[in-house]
MMTF fields as JSON, N, C-alpha, C and O atoms, coordinates in Angstrom:
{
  "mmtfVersion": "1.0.0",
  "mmtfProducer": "UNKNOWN",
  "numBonds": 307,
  "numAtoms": 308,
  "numGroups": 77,
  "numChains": 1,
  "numModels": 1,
  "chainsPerModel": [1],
  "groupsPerChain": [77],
  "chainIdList": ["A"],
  "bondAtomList": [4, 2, 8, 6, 12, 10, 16, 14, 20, 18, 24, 22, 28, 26, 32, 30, 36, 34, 40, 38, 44, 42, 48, 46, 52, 50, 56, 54, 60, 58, 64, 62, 68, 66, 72, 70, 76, 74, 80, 78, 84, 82, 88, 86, 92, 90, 96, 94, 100, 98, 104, 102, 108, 106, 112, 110, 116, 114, 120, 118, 124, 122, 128, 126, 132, 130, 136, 134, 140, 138, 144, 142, 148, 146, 152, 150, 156, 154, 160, 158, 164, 162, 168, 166, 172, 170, 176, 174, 180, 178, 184, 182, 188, 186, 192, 190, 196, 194, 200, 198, 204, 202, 208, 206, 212, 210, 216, 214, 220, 218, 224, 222, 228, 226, 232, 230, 236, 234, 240, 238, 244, 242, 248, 246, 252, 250, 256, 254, 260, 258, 264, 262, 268, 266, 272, 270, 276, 274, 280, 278, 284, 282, 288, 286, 292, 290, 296, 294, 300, 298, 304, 302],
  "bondOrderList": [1, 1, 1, 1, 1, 1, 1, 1, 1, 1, 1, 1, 1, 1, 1, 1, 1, 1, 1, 1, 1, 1, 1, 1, 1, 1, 1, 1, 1, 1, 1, 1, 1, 1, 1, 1, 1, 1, 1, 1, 1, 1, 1, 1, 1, 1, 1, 1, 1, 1, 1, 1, 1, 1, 1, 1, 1, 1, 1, 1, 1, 1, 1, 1, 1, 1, 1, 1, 1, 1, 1, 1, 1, 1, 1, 1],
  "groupList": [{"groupName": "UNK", "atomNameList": ["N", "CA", "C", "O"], "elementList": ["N", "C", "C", "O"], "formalChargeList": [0, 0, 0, 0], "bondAtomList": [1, 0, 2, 1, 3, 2], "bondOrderList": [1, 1, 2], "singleLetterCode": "X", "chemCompType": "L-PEPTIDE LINKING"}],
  "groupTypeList": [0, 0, 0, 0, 0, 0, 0, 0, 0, 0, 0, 0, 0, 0, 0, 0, 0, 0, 0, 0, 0, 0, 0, 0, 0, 0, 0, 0, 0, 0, 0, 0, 0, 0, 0, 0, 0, 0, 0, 0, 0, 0, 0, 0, 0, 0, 0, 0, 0, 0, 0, 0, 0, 0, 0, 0, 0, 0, 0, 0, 0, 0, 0, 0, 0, 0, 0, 0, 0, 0, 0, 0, 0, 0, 0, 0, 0],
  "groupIdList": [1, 2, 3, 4, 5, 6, 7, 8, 9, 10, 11, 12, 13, 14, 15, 16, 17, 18, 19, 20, 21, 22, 23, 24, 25, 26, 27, 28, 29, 30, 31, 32, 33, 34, 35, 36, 37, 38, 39, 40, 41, 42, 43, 44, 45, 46, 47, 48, 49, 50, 51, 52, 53, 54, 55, 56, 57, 58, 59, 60, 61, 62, 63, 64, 65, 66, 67, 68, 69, 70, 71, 72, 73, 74, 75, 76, 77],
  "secStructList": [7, 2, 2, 2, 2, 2, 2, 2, 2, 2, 2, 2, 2, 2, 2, 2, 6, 6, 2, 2, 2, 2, 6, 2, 2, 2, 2, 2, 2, 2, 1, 1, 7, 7, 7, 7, 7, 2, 2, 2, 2, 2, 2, 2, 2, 2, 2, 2, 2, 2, 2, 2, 2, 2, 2, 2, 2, 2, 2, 2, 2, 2, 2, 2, 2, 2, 2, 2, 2, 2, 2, 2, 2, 2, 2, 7, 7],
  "xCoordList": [-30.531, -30.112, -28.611, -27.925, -28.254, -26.636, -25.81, -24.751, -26.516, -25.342, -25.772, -25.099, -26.743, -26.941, -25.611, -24.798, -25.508, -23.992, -23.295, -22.66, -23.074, -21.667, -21.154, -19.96, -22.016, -22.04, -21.451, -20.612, -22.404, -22.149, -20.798, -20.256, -20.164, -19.279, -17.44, -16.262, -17.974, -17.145, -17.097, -16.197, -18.137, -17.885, -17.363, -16.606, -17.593, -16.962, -15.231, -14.207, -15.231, -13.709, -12.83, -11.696, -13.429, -12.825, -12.7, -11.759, -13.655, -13.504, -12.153, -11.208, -12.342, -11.003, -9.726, -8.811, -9.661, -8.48, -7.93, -7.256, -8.714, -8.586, -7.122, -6.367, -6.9, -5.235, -4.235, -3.515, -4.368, -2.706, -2.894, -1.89, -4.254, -4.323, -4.352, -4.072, -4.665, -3.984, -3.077, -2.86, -2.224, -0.58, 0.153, 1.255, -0.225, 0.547, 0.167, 1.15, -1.018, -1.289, -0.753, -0.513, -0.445, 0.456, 2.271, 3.052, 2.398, 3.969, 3.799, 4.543, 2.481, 2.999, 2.708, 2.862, 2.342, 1.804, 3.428, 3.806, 4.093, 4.993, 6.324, 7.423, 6.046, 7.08, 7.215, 8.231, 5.94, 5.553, 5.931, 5.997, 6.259, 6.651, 7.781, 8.725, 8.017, 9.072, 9.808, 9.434, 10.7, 11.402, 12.336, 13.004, 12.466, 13.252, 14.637, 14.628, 15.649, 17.156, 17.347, 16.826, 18.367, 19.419, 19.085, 18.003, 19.805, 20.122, 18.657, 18.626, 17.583, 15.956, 16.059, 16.262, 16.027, 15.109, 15.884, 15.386, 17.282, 17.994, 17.726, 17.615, 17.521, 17.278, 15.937, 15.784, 14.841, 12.921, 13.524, 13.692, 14.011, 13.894, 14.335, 13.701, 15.505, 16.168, 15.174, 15.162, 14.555, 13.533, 12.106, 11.43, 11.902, 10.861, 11.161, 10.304, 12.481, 12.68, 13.043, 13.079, 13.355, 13.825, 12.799, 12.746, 11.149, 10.115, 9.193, 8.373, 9.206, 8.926, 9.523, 8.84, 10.681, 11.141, 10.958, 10.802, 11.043, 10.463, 8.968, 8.525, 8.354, 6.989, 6.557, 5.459, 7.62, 7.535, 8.105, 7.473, 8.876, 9.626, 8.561, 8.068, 7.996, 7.211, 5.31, 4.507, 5.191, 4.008, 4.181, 3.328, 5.707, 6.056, 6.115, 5.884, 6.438, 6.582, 5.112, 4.667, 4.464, 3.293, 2.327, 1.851, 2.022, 1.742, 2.5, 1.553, 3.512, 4.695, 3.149, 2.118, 3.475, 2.999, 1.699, 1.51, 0.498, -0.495, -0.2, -1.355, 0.35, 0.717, 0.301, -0.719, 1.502, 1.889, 0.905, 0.953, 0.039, -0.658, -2.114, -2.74, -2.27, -3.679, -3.509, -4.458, -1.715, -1.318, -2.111, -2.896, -1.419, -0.93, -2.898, -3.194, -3.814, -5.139, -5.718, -6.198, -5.668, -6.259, -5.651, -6.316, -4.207, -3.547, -3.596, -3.882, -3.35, -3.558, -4.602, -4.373, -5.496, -6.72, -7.055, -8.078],
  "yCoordList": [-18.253, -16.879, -16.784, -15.971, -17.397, -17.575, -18.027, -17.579, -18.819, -19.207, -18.287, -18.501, -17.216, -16.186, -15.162, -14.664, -14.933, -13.99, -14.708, -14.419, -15.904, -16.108, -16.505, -16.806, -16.627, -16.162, -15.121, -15.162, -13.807, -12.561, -12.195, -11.194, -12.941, -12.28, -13.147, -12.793, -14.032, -15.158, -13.876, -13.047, -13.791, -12.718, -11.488, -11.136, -10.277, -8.771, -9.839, -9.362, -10.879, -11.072, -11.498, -11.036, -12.458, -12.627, -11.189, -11.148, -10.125, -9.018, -8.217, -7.731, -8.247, -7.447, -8.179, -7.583, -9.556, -9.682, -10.522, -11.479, -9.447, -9.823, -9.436, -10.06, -8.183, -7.377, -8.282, -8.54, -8.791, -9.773, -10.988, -11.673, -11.41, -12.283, -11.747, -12.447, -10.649, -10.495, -9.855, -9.506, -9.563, -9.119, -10.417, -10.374, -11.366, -12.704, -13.242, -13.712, -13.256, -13.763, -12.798, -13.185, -11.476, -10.994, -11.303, -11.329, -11.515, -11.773, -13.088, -13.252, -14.341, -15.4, -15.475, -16.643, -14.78, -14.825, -13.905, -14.23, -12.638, -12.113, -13.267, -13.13, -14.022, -15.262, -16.209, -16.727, -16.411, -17.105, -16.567, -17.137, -15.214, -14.414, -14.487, -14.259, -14.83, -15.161, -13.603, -12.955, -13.25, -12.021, -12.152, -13.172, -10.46, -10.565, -10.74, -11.551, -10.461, -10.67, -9.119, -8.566, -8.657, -7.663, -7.74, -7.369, -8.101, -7.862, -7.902, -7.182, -8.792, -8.391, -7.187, -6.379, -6.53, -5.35, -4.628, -4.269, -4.401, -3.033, -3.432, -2.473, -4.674, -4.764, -3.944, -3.136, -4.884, -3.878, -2.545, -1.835, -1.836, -0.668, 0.202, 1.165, -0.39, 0.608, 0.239, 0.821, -0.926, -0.691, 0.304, 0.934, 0.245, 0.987, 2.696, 3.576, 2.849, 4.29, 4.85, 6.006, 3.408, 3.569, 4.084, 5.151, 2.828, 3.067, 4.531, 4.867, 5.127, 6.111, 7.162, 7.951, 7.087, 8.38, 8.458, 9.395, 7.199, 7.534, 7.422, 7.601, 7.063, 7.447, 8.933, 9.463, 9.437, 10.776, 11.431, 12.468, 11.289, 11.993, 12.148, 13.276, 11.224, 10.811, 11.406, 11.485, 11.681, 12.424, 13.87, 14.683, 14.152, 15.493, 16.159, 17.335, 15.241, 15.302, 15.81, 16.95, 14.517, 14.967, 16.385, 17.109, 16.8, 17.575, 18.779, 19.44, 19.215, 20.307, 20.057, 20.725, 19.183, 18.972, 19.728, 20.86, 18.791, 19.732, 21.029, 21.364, 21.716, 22.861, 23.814, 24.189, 23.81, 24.025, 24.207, 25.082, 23.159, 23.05, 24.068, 24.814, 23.639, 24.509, 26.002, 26.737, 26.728, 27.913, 28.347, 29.231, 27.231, 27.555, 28.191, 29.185, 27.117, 26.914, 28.323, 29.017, 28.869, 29.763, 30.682, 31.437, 31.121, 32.094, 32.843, 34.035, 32.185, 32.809, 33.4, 34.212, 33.233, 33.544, 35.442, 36.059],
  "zCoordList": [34.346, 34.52, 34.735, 34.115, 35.377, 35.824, 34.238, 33.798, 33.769, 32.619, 31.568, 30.559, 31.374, 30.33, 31.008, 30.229, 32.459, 32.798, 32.452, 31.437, 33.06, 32.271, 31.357, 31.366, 30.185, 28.772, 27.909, 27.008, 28.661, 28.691, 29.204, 28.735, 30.171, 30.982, 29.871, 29.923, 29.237, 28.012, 27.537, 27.669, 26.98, 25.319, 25.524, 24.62, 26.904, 27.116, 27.207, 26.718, 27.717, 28.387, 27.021, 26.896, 25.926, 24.754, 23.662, 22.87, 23.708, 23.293, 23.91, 23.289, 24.982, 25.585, 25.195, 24.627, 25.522, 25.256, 23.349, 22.968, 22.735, 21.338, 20.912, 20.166, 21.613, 21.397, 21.184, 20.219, 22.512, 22.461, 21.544, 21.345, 20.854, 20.222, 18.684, 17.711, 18.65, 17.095, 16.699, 15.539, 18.013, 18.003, 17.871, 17.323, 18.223, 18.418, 16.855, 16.283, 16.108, 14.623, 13.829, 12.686, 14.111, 13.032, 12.88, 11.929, 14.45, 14.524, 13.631, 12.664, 14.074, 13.32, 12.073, 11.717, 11.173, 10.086, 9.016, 7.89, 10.025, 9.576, 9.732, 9.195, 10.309, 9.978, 9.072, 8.608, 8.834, 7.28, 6.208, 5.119, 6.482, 4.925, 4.468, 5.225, 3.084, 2.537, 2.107, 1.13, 2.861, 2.579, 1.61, 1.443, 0.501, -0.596, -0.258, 0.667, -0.474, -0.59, -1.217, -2.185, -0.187, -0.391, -1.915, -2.371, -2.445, -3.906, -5.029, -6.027, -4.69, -5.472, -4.858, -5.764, -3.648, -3.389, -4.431, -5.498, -4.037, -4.884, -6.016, -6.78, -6.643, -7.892, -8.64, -9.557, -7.375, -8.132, -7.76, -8.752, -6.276, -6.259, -7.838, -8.268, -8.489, -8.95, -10.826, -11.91, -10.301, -12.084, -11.652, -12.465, -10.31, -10.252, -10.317, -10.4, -10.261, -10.485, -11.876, -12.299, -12.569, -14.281, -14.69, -15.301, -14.163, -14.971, -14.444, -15.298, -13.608, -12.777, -13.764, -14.417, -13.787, -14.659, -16.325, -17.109, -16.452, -17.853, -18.413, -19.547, -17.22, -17.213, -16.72, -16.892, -16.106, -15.915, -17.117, -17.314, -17.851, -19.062, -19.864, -19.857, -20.651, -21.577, -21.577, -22.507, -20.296, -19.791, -19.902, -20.261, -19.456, -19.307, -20.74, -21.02, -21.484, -23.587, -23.693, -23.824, -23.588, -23.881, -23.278, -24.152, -21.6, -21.325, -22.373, -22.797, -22.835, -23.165, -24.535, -24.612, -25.176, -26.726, -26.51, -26.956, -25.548, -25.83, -25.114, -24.852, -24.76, -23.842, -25.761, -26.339, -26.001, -27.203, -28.498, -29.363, -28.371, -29.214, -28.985, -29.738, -27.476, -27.386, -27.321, -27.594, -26.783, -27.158, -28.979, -29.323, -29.75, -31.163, -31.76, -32.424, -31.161, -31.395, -31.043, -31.94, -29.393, -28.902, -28.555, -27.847, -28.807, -28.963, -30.212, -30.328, -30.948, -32.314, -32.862, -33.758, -32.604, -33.18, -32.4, -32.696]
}
């Protein structure tokens, strides 16, 4: 009976103090990470806004086109 409590009393006490133990595996795990360099970031940042906009241009073409087209279809008539 005694070692079923303090069993019980292991497991509420490893539950509680799970916090500081997976605040401490993220700090060490965010140390393992190999961070970009000044110059990659501005580099992806500024292709991810090339491709952003001309993936926005080219959508915007197209939306205009069928705009246009389904006018030409069901306007006319």
């Amino acid at each position: 009976m005694t070692s079923q409590r303090a069993s019980a009393q292991r497991t509420v006490a490893s539950k509680g103090g799970a916090r500081p133990g997976f605040i401490g595996d993220t700090i060490a795990e965010l140390k393992k990470v190999i961070w970009l360099s000044r110059r990659e970031v501005v580099y992806l940042t500024g292709l991810v806004l090339i491709v952003v906009i001309v993936v926005g241009a080219f959508l915007g073409v197209i939306d205009f086109a069928f705009s246009k087209l389904i006018d030409a279809v069901f306007i006319s008539r």
